[in-house]
N, C-alpha and C positions, 0 to 999 in steps of 0.2 A: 402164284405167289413167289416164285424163283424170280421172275422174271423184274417183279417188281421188289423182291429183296436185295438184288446184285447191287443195285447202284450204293444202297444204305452201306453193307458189307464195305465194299471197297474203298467209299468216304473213310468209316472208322482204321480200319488197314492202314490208310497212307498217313492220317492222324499217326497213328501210332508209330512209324515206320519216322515222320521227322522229329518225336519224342524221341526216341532211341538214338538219332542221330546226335540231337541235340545235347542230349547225356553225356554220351560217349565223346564229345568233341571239348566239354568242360574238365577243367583239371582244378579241385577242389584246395586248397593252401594247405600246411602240417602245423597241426595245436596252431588255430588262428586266435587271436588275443580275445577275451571274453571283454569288450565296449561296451556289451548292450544293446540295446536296438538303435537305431538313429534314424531320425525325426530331420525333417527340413526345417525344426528350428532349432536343433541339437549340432554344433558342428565336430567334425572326428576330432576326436580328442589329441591331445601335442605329447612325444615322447620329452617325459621328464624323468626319464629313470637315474639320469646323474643330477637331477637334483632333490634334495631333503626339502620335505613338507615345514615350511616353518610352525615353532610353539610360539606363537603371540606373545601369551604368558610368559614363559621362559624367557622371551628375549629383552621384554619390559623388565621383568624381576633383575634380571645383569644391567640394565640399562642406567636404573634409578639407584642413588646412590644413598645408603641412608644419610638420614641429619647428623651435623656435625661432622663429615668427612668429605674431603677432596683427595681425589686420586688421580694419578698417571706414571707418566715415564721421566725419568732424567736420563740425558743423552749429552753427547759432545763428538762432533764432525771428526776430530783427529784423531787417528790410529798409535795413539797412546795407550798402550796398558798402566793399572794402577797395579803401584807396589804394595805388597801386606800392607795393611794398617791404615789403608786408605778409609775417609771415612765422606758420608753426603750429608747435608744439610737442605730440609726444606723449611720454608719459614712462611708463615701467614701474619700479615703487619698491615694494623691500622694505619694509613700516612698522617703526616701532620697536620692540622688545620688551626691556624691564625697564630694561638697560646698553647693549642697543646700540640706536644713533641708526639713522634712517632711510637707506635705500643706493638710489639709483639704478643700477637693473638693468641696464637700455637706453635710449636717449632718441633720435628720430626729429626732425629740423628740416629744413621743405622750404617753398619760394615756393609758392604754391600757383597755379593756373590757373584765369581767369573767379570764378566766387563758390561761394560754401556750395552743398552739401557737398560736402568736399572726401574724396578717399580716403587713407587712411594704408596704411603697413606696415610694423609697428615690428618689428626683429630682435632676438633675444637670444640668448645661451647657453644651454642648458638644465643643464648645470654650473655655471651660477651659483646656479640655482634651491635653495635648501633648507630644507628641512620644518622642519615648525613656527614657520614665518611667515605674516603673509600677506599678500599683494601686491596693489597696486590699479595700476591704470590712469588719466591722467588727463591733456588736454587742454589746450594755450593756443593765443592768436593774439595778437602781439606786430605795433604799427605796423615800420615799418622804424628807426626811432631806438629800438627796444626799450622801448617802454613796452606796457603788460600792457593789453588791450584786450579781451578775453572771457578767462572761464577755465572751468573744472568746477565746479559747485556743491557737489559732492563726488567724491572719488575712485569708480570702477568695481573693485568687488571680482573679481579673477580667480583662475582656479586655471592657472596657465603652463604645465604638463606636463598638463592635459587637454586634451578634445575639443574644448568650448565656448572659441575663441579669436576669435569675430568681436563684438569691442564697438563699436559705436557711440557714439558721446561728444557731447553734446547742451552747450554750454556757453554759460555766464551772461555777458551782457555786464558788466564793469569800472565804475563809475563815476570820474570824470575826478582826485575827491577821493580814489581810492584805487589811482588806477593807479601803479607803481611797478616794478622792476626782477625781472628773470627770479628765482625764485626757488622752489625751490633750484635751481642752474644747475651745470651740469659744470665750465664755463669760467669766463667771465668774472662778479662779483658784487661787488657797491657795500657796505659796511657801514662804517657810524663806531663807535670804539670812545672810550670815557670812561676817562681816566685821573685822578680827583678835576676839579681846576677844569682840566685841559688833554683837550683833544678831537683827533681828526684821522680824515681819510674811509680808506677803503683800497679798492683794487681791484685782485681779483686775478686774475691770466692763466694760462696754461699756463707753470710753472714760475717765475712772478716774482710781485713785488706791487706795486702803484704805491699809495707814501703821499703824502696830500694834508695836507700839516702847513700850521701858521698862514703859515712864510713859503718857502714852495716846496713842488716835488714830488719827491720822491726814487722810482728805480726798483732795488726789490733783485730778488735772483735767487735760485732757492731753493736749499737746500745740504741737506745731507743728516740728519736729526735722527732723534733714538730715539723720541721721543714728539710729535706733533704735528706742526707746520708750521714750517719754520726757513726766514728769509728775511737775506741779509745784502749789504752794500755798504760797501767802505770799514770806518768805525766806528761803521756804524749794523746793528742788528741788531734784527729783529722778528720774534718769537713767538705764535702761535696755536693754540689746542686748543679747538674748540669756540666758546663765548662769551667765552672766556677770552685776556689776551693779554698782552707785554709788551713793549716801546718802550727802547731805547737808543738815546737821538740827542744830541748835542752834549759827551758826557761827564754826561748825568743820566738817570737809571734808572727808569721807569713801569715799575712790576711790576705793582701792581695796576689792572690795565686790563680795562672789561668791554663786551660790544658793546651798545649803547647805540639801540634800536630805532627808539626815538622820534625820534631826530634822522638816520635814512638819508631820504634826501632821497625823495621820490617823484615827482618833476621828473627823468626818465634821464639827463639831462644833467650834474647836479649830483653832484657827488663828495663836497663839503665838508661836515661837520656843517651842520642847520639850524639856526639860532638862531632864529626864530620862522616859523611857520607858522597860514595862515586859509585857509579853505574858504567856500562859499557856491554858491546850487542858481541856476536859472530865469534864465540857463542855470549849469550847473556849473562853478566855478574854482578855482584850486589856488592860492594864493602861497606864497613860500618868501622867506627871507630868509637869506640868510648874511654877514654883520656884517662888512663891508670886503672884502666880494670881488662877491657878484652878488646881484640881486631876480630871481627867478625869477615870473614870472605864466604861469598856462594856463589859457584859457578856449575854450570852444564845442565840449566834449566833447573836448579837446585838438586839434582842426584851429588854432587859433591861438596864439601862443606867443612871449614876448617875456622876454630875459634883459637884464638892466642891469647895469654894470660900477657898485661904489662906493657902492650907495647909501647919503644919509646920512641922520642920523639927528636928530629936533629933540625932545627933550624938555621936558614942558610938565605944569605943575602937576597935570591931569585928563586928559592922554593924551601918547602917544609917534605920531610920525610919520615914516612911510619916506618919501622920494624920491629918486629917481637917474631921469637923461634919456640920452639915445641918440640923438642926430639926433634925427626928426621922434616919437620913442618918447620920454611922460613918463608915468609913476605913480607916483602917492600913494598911503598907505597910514595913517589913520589909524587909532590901535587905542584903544581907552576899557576900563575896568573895566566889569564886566558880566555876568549868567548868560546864556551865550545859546545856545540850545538851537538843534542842528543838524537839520534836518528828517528826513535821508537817512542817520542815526546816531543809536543811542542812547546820545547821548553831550552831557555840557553843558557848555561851552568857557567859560573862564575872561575871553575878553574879546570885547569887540563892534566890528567894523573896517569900515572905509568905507574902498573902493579907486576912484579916478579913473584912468584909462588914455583917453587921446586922445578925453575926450569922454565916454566912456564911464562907468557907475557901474552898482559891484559892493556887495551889501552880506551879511554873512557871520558865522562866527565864528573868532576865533585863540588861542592862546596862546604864551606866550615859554616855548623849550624846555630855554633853557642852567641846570642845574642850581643 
């Protein structure tokens, strides 16, 4: 029995002798990751430890915006800061179709906080909303004295009752020669209207108008009308539909009265008809003049700004010249015949003007507005 047991003995022996080898020659990993088992149709799993498991949910619920709001960002490329009292405008407006004129949907105005970009979220009706129009979206920011300081370079085409409601509004800064009063505005808006050789400013509020006539300012109040805009005080009574208007004051009758574009002042300060206006770049300045009441100057992208009460007026064989003082405030304004072509418009002004202010010298183009 030995003889025939040795061989079995020795088989298990060396069995066991390359187990022990085999052991000893493997090096086991430290806390190997708990996978699971894996299957030839399971493959090893992908390190995602820097990335977060998306919430579906979650990310849909941020996604969808509810009804009646549109949100995003207002923005503007140049490293201008706004001063106190800056303020944005977003506006959602039906465009015009055939007869009818353009309609302001909803309009958003908020101070904003720190600088660009700032976030909106403009609210509307979706009962106001109706087919076969179409509606744009678009953007201002207004200094605090309401002068137009960036705007849209064009309106944002929207559909208001879809999905797509986050516009971002990217908008052009103003130049100083063309910055001018909110418009179109819900509230308050400056327009001069022409009645033949008689002119006067208006501005109108919630429910009244303040007119700026040659010798005061009258405030009416609105009354109730069939067609149009009906404003009255006393025995003054004034009418509006559109561009259109008509003036009863002292016992004489302006019927044919129209708004008069060219002479709304672009100075936010200024109510009255312009009676002449110059422009000029390096840096940009605006003058205004209105003939026995003020000389409006703005210069240095409008951070600077000077109004004079009276200026008078010297005419002279080959040019006309404004001056009016203020305390330690004097400017001149002399204006020549001349083509003089504006750099920052394509546009060629009828006369060629040289402004002095405290030292200072502006040189530009203007023309005289009054009809």
């Amino acid at each position: 029995m030995v003889l025939n047991g040795l061989p079995a003995r020795l088989r298990w022996l060396g069995l066991w002798l390359v187990f022990l080898l085999v052991s000893g020659c493997s090096v086991a990993p430290p806390n190997p990751p708990e996978t699971g088992p894996v299957t030839p149709e399971q493959p090893l799993p992908e390190d995602r430890s820097s990335e977060s498991a998306p919430n579906t949910e979650q990310e849909s619920a941020q996604e969808v915006l509810p009804a009646g709001v549109i949100s995003g960002q207002v923005s503007y490329r140049e490293r201008i800061a706004l001063l106190p009292g800056a303020f944005v405008r977003v506006v959602l407006i039906r465009e015009a179709v055939k007869a009818e004129p353009p309609v302001e949907i909803a309009e958003q105005i908020f101070h904003p906080l720190g600088q660009v970009p700032f976030t909106y979220h403009l609210k509307f009706k979706p009962e106001d909303i109706r087919s076969g129009f179409r509606y744009v979206v678009k953007g201002q920011i207004f200094s605090g004295d309401e002068r137009l300081l960036f705007a849209s370079k064009s309106p944002v085409v929207i559909e208001p009752l879809g999905p797509d409601r986050e516009i971002d509004l990217l908008l052009m800064r103003v130049p100083v020669t063309q910055q001018s009063h909110m418009k179109p505005m819900t509230a308050a808006v400056s327009r001069v209207f022409q009645c033949g050789d008689f002119a006067f400013g208006t501005r109108t509020g919630i429910g009244e108008i303040a007119l700026y006539l040659p010798d005061g300012v009258l405030v009416l109040s609105q009354v109730r009308s069939a067609s149009g805009a009906r404003y009255e005080e006393g025995d003054t009574l004034f009418w509006m539909k559109g561009d259109r208007a008509m003036l009863s004051y002292k016992g004489t009758l302006h019927s044919q009265c129209v708004h008069n574009a060219d002479r709304d002042a672009r100075d936010p300060h200024e109510r009255r008809p312009v009676d002449f206006r110059a422009v000029g770049q390096e840096p940009p300045w605006l003058l205004e003049v209105v003939s026995q009441h003020n000389l409006n100057l703005i210069t240095e992208y409008g951070q600077k700004r000077v109004q004079l009460p009276e200026p008078k007026v010297i005419y002279r064989p080959d040019s006309v010249t404004y001056r009016a003082m203020n305390g330690a405030d004097r400017v001149s304004a002399t204006v020549r015949s001349g083509a003089c072509q504006d750099s920052m418009a394509d546009k060629i002004w009828p006369q060629r003007v040289s402004v002095w202010w405290n030292g200072r010298h502006y040189q530009g183009c203007g023309e005289f507005l009054q009809p």
